[in-house]
N, C-alpha and C positions, 0 to 999 in steps of 0.2 A: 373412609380411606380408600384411597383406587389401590385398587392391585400390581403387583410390579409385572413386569416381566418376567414369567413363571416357566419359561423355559429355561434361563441360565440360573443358577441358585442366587440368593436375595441375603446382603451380607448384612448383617445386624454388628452395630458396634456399641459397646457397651462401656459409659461413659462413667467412671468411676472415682470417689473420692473417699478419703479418709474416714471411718467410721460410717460407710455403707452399711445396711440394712442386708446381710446375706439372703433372708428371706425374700426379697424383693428381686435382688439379683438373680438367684435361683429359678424364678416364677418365670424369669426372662428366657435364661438360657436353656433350662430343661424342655420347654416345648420344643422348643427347637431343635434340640435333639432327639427328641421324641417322633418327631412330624417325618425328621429320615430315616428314621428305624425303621417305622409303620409304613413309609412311600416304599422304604428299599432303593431310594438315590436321593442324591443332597440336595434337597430342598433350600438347605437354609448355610449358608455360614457366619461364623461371629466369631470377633476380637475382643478382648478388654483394652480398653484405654484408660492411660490416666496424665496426669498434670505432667510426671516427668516418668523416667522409665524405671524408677526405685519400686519397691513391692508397697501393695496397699490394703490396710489391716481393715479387717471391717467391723461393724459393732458388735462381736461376739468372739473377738481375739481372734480370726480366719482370716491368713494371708494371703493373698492371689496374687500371681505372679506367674508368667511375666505376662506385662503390661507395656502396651506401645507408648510412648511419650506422645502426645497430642502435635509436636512441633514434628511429631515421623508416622504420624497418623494417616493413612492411606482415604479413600473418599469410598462411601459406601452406600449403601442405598436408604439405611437409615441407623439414627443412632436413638441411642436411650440413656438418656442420664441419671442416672444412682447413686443419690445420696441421704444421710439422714437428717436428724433432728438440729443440727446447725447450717444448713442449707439455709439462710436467710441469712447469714455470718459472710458464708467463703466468697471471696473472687476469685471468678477463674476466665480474665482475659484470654489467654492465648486460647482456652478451650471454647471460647465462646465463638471469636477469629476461623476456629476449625469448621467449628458448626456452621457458620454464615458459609463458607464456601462449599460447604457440601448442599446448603440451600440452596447457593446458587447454580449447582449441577444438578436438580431436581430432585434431592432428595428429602427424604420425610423426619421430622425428629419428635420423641417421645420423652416423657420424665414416669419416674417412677417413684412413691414415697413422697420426701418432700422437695424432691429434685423441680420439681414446676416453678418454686424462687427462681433457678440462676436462666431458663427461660424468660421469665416475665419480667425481670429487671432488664434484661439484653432486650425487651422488648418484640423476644418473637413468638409471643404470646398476645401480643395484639392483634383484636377481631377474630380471636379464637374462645371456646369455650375451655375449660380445663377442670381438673379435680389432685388431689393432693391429701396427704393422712390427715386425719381430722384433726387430729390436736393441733396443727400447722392451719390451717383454716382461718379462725379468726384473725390471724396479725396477717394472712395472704389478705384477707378480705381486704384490711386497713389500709396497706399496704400499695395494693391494685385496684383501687373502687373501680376502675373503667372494665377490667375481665372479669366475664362472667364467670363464675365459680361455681360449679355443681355440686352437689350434696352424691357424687355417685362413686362406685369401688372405680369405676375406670370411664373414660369420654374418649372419644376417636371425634374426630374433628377438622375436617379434610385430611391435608399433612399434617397435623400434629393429634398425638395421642400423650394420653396421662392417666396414671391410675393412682388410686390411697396407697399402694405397697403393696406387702403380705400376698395373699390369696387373691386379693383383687387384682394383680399383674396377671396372672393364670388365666384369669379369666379373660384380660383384655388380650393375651396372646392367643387364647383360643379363639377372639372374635375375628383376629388377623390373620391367621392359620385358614381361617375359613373363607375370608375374603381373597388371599392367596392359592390356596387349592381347592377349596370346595369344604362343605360341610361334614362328611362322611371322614376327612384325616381328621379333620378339628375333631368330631363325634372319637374320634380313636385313641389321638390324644390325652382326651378328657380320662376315656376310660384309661387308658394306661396308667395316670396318676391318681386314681377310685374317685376322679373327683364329679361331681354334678352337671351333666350337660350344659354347653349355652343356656344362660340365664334371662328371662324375659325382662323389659325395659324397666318394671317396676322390681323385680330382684336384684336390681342391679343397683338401687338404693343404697345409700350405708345403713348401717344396722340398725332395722327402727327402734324407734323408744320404746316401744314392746320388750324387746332384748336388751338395750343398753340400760334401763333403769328396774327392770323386774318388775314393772309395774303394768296391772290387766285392766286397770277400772279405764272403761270409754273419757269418762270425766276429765280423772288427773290428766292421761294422757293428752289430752284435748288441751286442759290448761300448760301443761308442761311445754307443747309446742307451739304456744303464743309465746311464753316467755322465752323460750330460746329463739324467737324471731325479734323482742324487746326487750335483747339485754342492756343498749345502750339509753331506749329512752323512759324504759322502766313504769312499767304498766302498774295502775294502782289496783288491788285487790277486788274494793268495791265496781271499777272497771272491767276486771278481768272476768268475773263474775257476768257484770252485764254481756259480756262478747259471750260466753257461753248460754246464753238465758236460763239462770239459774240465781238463787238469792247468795249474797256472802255467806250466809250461814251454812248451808248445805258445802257450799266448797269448799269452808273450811273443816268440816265434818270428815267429807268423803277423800279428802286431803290428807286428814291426820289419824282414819282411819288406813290408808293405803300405803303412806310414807312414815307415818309416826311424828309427822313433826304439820307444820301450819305452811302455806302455799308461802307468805311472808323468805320462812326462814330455808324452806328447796329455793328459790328463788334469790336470794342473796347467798348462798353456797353456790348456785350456777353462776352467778355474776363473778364471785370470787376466784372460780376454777377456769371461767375464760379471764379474767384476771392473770392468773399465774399463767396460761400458755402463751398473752399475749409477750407479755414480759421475757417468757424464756425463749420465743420464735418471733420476735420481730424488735424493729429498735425506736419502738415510740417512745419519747418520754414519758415517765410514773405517771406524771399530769394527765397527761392525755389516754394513758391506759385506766386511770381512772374513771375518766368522763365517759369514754366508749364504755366502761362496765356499769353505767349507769350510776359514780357515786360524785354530787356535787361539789363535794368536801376533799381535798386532798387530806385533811388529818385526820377525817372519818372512814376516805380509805383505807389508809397506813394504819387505823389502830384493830379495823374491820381485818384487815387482810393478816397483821400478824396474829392476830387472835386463833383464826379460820390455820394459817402454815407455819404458824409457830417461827415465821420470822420476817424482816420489813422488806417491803416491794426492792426495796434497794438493795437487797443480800440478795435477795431473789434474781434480781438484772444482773449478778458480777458473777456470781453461778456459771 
């Protein structure tokens, strides 16, 4: 990301929608507030926006308000879109109409959470890199095969930036904070909110399978990230085995001493779990949500997947 004009302050506008993620939001506007405290002059200003100029609740029952109506939206040097888990659902014409014109007076636009949907449908996510909350991932993947999609808490990407939400926005504001003023407010910032310096390129990862599955053996892990790279074409054991060179025996061994259960049955639980996100964050038919989760059988889905959620792919989509 190029640096703005850092002499007059650098307006952020904050593009907001119905069951926003506060935490994500927060991650936004707090640096920013922060960065003027520590400068001791306004670095930064920012607006909320939203669809019209009624108050907008976020997912944890918190109102904001007031909010500019996008049709009285002023042009700013960049905006950030914030929304959550049905972000693959909303249209938002006229807000998208805003964003195109404030592109077209050079400015930068960012998503937050799983705000990267209503970019990439409008298509100003093409030829860009992006990232987005992980449980939104899989159905973005399906969705977008042509954007590149990072496994990372946040990506900057000339004009465009994007983070998973949560604490990974903090981060990506402090990477921006620093490319706007220098590293020494960013460092100040950080401390201000106890949090962790600038994070190096490999921290900046989402949370390895170290920490998301509790599991330490080199092995498992090893087989664990094959499989989540062949959930759709579904890698056979005695295969899976051979990629790590090691006999099936041992892998099922060191498999069921680590997880308690046989690579077989972690492995159809993954399939089933990107199963249910793709279903609840994106709008492929059951069919095809099946195929991508590796199962050839639509009735061996459906009787797989109610077993696994305790109810059918299709109560699951009306959800």
């Amino acid at each position: 990301m190029e640096a703005t004009n850092t002499v007059s302050p650098i307006t952020f506008a904050i593009l907001i929608f119905d069951n926003f993620p506060m935490m994500a939001f927060s991650s936004v506007i707090e640096p920013l507030r922060a960065a003027n405290v520590l400068a001791r002059r306004t670095c930064y200003r920012w607006i909320a926006v939203g669809l019209s100029g009624k108050k907008v609740k976020a997912s944890n029952g918190i109102v904001v308000e007031p909010v500019i109506p996008v049709d009285e939206a002023p042009l700013v040097d960049r905006i950030v879109v914030c929304s959550g888990g049905d972000a693959d659902h909303l249209v938002a014409g006229p807000a998208i109409s805003w964003i195109r014109k404030n592109l077209r007076r050079g400015s930068q636009v960012g998503a937050v959470a799983d705000a990267a949907f209503h970019l990439a449908r409008a298509g100003l996510l093409d030829g860009y890199a992006c990232t987005l909350h992980w449980t939104s991932q899989p159905a973005f993947a399906e969705a977008f095969p042509a954007i590149e999609l990072r496994r990372d808490l946040y990506v900057i990407d000339r004009g465009r930036f994007t983070s998973a939400g949560g604490v990974g926005s903090l981060d990506m504001l402090l990477n921006i904070i620093a490319t706007d003023y220098g590293a020494d407010l960013s460092a100040g910032v950080a401390e201000w909110f106890v949090h962790s310096p600038l994070r190096s390129s490999v921290d900046r990862k989402m949370m390895p399978l170290r920490l998301r599955t509790g599991i330490r053996h080199e092995l498992v892990l090893s087989a664990i990230a094959i499989m989540e790279d062949t959930v759709e074409e579904r890698v056979g054991m005695i295969d899976l085995a051979a990629r790590l060179g090691v006999s099936s025996d041992k892998l099922e061994r060191t498999f069921h001493s680590e997880t308690g259960m046989s690579p077989n049955s972690y492995y159809r639980r993954m399939r089933l779990r990107r199963a249910a996100d793709l279903l609840a964050h994106s709008t492929l038919p059951v069919r095809e949500v099946a195929l991508a989760c590796g199962f050839a059988s639509m009735s061996s889905f459906a009787r797989a997947f109610k077993d696994f959620n305790g109810h059918s792919p299709r109560v699951t989509r009306k959800r």
